[in-house]
C-alpha positions in Angstrom: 18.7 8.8 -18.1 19.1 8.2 -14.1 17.8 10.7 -11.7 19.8 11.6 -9.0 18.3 11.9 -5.3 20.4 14.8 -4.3 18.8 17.0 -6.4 15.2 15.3 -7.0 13.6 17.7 -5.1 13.9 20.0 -7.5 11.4 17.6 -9.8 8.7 18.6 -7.7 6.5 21.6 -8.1 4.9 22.0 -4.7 8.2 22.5 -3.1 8.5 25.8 -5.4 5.4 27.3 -4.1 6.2 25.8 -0.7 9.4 26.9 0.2 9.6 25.9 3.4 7.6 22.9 3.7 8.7 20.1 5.4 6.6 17.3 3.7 6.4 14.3 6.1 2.8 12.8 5.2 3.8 9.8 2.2 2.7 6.8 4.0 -1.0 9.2 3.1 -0.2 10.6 -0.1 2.9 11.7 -1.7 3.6 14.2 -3.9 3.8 14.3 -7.7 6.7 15.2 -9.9 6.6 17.4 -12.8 7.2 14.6 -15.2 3.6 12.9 -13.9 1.8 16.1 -14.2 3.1 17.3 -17.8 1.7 13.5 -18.3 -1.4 13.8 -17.5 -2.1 17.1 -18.7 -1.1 15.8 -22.1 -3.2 13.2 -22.4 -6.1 16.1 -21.3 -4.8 17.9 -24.1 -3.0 15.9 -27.2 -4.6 12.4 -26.8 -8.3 12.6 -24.8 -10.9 9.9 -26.0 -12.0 6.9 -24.4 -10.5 3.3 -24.8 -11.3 -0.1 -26.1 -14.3 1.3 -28.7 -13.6 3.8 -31.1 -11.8 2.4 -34.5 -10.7 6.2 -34.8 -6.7 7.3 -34.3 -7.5 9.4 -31.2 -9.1 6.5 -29.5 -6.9 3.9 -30.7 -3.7 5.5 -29.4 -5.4 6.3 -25.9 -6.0 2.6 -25.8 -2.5 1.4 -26.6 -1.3 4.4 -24.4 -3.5 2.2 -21.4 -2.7 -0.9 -22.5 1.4 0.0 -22.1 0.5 1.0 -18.9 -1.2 -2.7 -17.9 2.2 -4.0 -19.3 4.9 -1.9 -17.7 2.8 -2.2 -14.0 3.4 -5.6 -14.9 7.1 -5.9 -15.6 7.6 -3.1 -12.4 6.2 -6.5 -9.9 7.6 -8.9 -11.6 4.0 -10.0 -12.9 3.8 -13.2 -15.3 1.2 -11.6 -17.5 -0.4 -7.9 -18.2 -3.7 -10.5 -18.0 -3.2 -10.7 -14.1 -3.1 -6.6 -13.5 -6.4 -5.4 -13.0 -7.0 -1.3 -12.6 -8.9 -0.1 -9.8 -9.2 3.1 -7.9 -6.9 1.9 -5.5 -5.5 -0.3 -3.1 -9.5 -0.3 -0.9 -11.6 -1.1 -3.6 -9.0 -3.5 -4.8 -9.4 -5.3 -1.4 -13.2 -5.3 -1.8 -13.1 -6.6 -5.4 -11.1 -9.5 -4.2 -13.9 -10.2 -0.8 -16.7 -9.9 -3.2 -15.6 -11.8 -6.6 -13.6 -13.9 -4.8 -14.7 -14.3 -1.1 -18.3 -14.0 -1.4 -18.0 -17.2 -3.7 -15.5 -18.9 -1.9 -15.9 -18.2 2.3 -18.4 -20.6 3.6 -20.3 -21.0 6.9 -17.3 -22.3 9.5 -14.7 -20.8 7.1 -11.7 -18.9 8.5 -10.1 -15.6 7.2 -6.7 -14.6 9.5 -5.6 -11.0 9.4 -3.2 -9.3 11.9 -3.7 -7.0 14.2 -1.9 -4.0 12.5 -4.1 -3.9 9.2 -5.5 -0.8 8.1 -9.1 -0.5 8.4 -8.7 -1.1 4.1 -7.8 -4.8 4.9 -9.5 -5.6 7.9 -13.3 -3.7 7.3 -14.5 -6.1 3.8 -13.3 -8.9 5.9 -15.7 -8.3 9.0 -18.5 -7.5 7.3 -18.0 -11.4 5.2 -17.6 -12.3 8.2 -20.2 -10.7 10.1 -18.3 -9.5 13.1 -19.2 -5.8 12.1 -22.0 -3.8 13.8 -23.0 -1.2 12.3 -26.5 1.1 12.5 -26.3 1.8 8.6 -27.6 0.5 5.6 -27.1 -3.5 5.2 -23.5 -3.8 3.3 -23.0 -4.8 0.0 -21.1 -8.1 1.0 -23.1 -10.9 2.2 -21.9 -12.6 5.6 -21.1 -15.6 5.7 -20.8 -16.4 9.1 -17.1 -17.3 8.9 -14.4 -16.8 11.5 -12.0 -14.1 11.5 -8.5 -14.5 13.3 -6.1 -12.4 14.5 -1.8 -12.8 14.2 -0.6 -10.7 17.0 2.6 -8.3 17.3 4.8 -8.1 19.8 5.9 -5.7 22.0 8.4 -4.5 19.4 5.7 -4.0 16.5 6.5 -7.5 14.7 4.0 -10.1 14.0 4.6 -13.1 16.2 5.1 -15.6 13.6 5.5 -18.3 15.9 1.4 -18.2 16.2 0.7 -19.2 12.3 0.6 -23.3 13.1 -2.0 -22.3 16.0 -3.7 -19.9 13.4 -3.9 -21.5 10.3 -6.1 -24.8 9.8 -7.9 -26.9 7.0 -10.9 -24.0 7.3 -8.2 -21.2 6.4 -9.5 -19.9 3.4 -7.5 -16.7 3.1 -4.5 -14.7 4.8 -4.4 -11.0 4.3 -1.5 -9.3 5.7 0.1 -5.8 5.1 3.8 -5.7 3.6 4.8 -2.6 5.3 2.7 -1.1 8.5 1.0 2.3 7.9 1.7 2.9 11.6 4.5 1.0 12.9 6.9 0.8 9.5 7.1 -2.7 9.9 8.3 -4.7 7.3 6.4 -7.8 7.7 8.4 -11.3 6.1 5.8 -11.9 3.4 7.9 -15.0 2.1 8.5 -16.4 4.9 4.7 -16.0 6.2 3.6 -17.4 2.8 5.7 -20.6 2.9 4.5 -21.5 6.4 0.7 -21.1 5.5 0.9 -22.8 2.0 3.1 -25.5 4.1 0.6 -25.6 6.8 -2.4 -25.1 4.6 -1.7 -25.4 0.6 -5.0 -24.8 0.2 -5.3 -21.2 1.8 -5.1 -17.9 -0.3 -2.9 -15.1 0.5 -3.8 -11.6 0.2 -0.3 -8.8 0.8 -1.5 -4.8 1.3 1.5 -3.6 -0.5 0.3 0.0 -0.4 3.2 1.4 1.6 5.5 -1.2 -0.1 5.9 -0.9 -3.5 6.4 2.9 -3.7 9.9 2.2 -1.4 11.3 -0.9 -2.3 11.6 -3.4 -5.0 8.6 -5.7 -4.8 8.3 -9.3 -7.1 5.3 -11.0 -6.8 6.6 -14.7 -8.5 9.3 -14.9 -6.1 6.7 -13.4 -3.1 4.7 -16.5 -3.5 1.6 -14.9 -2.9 -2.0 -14.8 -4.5 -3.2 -11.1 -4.4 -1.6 -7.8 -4.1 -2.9 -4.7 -4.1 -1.9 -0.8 -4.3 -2.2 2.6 -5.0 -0.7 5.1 -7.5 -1.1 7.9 -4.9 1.6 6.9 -2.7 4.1 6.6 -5.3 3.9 9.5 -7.0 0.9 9.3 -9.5 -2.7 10.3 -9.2 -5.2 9.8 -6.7 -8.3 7.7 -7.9 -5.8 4.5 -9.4 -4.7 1.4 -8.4 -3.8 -2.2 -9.0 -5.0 -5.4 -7.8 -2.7 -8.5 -8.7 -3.9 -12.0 -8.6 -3.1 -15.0 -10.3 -4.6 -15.4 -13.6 -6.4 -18.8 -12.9 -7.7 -16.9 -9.6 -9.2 -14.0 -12.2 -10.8 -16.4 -14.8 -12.5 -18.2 -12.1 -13.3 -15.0 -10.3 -17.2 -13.4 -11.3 -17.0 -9.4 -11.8 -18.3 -7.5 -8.9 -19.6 -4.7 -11.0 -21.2 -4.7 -14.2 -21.5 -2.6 -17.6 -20.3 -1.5 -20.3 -16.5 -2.3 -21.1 -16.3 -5.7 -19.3 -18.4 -7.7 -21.5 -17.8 -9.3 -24.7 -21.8 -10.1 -26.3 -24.9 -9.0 -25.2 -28.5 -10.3 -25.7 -31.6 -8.8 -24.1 -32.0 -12.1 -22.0 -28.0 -12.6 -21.5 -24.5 -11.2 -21.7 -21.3 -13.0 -22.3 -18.2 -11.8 -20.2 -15.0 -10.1 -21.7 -12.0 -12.2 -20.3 -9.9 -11.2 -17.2 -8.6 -8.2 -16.9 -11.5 -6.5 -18.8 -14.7 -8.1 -17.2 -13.5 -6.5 -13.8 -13.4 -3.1 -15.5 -16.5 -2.5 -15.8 -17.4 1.5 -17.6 -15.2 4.1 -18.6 -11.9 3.7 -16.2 -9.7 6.8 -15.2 -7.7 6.7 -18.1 -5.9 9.5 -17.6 -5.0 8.1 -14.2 -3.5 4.9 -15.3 -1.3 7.0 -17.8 0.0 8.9 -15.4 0.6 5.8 -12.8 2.7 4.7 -16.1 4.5 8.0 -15.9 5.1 7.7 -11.6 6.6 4.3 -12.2 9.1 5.2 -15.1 10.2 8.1 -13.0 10.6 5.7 -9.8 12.7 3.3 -11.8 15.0 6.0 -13.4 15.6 6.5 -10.3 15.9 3.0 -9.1 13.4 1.3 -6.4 16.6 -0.4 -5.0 18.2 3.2 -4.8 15.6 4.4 -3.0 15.2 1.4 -0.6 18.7 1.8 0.9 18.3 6.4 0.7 15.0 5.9 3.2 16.7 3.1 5.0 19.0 5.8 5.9 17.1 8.3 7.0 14.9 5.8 9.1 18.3 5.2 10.9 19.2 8.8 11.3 15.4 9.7 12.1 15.4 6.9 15.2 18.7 8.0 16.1 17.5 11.5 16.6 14.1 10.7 17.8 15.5 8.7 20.5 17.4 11.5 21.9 14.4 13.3 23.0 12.9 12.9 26.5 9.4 11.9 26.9 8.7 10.7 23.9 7.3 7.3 22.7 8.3 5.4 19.5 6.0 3.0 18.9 7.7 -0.2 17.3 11.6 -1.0 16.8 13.4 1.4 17.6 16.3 0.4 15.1 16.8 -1.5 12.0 17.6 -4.7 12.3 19.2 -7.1 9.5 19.2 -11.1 9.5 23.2 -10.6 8.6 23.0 -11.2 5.2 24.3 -8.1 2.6 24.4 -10.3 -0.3 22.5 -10.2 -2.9 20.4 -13.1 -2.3 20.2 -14.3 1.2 21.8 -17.6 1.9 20.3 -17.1 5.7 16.8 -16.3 5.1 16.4 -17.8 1.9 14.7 -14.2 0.9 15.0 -12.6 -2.7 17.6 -10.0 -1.3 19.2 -8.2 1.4 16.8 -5.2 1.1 13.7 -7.7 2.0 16.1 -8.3 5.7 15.2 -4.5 7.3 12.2 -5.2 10.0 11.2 -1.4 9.4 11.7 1.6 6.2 10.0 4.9 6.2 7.1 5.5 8.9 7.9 6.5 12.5 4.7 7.0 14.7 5.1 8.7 18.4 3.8 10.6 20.8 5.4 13.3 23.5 4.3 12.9 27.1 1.4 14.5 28.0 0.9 15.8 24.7 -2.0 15.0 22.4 -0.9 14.0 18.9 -3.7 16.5 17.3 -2.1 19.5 19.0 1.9 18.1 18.3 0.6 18.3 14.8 -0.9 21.4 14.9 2.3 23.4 16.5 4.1 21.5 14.0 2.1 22.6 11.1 2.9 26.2 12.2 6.3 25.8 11.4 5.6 24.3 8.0 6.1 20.8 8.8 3.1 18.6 7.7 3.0 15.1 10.0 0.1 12.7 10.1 -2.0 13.0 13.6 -5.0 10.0 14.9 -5.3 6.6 14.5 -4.0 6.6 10.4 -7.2 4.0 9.7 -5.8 1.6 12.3 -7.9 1.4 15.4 -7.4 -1.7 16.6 -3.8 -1.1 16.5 -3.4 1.7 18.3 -6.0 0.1 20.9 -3.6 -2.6 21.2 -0.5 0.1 21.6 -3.1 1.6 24.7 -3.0 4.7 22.7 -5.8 6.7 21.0 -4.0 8.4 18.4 -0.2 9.2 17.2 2.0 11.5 15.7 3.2 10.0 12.6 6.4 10.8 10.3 6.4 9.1 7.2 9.5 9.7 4.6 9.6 9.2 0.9 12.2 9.7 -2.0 12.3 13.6 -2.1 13.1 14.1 1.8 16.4 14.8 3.9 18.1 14.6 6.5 17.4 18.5 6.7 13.6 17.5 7.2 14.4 15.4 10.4 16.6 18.1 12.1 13.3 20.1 11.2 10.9 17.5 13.0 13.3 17.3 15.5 13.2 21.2 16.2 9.7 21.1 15.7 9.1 18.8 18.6 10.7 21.1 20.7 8.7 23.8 20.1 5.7 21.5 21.0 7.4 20.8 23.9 7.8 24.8 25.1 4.7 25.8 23.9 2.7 22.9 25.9 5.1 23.0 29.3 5.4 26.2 29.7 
């Protein structure tokens, strides 16, 4: 059975006790549909016991429950195996897993790692400190620096990365590319493809790591035909729990990788001198995982596709348009990055042009409009707006050296998801002008 966006709404329970709330926070969190929750709160009730030990009913159907969970994230990306999807608590320590199991290992003295300069802190941070390039007054991190160099792709002046940059970037010492598929700040939609067939041309030997965090809960996402080597993301932003996520990664990547943590549930045989690893996923699973959480991520992702992630692609794609259109109309205010979608031309289903997987992968941006109003302080835009019930993102959204490089210190940020409206940008846009009144008056 479909679900229809007109009335989807409807499916969420917040927006009962909420009346009037004008949710415009996803690119944070989003919010959870009843069919997630009555999920969850079953499992509490019908089917709680922990997984992978007990030979009693309880415990075995809480494992298969899990287990189906592993499979469907791995059909939902297009995954070759359930053996390459490995649970985390989301998209940050999924990053971390892969810098320590993988990087600490791998990144040598003289090494390079080449981010871009509109990463959230999550994908830039783990990197610095393998790196060393992070000062910091606290206690000595967890990751050991390796004195390698990190690089910067820049953006241009309309928020896209300057791709022109990669054969000055990348070299024989390019160990690893991590990139975000969508911007947190500037709704860009990065050409991951096209980024991964000029490094692995230019450098066949360098990983690639995509932050598909704000990604995969708007828009079909297929790792095999993405070409890359990692990707990570949260259940939170696509309608399941907090405290879950996934990290992807080539299975011959996993079974070389060493776990980063260690107890019980990732090993297969242990002596008092010497314990034997369970295989990949499981030896990067190390104690009792949020079970519940993963069963409801299962829930959030057979909701999303009874829906239909291509559906909902092309309904935010519209309201992007219309929320630029509307946006621009206002006087002294900044839009930071395009201000319009843009297509390569192509609206078939598999671009002849571009040679990408299909049309949707063409937009340059989907979902998250960041601004700020003349004179105007993006905390206090977001306070007035919150008075009239319409909840926007305010600050730096984990991306410092973004907005640094935008000269700003913070923006106002509007991000849209499956359940919003054209109604709700009207309602922004009104909302702004109160801001306006109440501040120049």
């Amino acid at each position: 059975m479909s679900i229809a966006l007109k009335t989807i709404k409807t499916q969420f329970p917040i927006f009962k006790h909420h009346l009037n709330l004008v949710y415009l926070d996803n690119a944070a969190t989003s919010q959870k549909p009843t069919a997630v929750i009555n999920r969850i709160k079953k499992f509490y009730e019908e089917e709680n016991a922990n997984i992978h030990r007990g030979i009693y009913k309880l415990s075995e159907k809480a494992t298969e429950e899990y287990e189906a969970v592993r499979n469907k994230v791995a059909e939902f990306i297009n995954a070759k195996s359930s053996k390459e999807i490995v649970f985390t608590s989301g998209a940050t320590e999924s990053i971390n897993l892969v810098a320590s199991a993988w990087g600490q290992k791998n990144i040598g003295a003289d090494d390079e790692i080449v981010v871009t300069e509109m990463e959230h802190h999550s994908n830039l941070v783990p990197w610095q400190i393998l790196s060393e390039k992070r000062k910091t007054k606290s206690e000595k991190p967890q990751l050991k620096a390796k004195n390698c160099r990190l690089k910067f792709i820049p953006i241009t002046g309309e928020g896209q990365l300057d791709i022109s940059q990669l054969p000055k970037l990348i070299t024989k010492k390019t160990k690893l590319v991590a990139l975000t598929f969508i911007s947190n700040v500037l709704g860009t939609i990065n050409p991951v493809r096209e980024i991964v067939k000029i490094v692995k041309k230019l450098n066949p030997e360098c990983l690639i790591l995509v932050d598909a965090a704000q990604a995969v809960p708007h828009m079909p996402v297929n790792v095999q035909k993405l070409g890359c080597d990692f990707l990570v993301f949260s259940g939170h932003k696509m309608l399941g729990p907090t405290g879950v996520g996934v990290l992807w990664a080539r299975q011959e990547l996993l079974e070389a990788m060493e776990p980063y943590q260690t107890g019980g549930g990732m090993i297969s045989k242990v002596g008092q001198y010497q314990a034997i690893l369970a295989e990949s996923p499981y030896k990067f699973e190390a104690g009792t995982p949020n079970i519940a959480g993963v069963i409801g991520l299962g829930a959030a992702i057979d909701f999303l596709q009874k829906v239909g992630m291509s559906n909902i692609c092309r309904y935010e794609e519209g309201l992007t348009v219309y929320a630029l259109e509307q946006l621009s109309k206002i006087s002294d205010l900044t839009i930071y990055g395009s201000k319009e979608i843009e297509f390569c031309g192509c609206q078939s289903a598999k671009c002849q042009l571009c040679d990408r997987t299909a049309a949707l992968e063409c937009k340059n941006r989907l979902g998250i409009i960041s601004f700020n109003i003349k004179g105007i302080h993006a905390h206090d835009a977001a306070q007035v707006l919150d008075n009239q019930n319409i909840a926007v993102r305010a600050g730096h959204h984990c991306a410092m050296p973004l907005h640094a490089k935008l000269g700003v210190p913070a923006t106002v940020r509007a991000s849209f998801y499956l359940y919003n409206s054209k109604s709700d940008i009207d309602k922004l846009v009104e909302g702004i002008g109160e801001v306006k009144r109440v501040f120049k008056e």
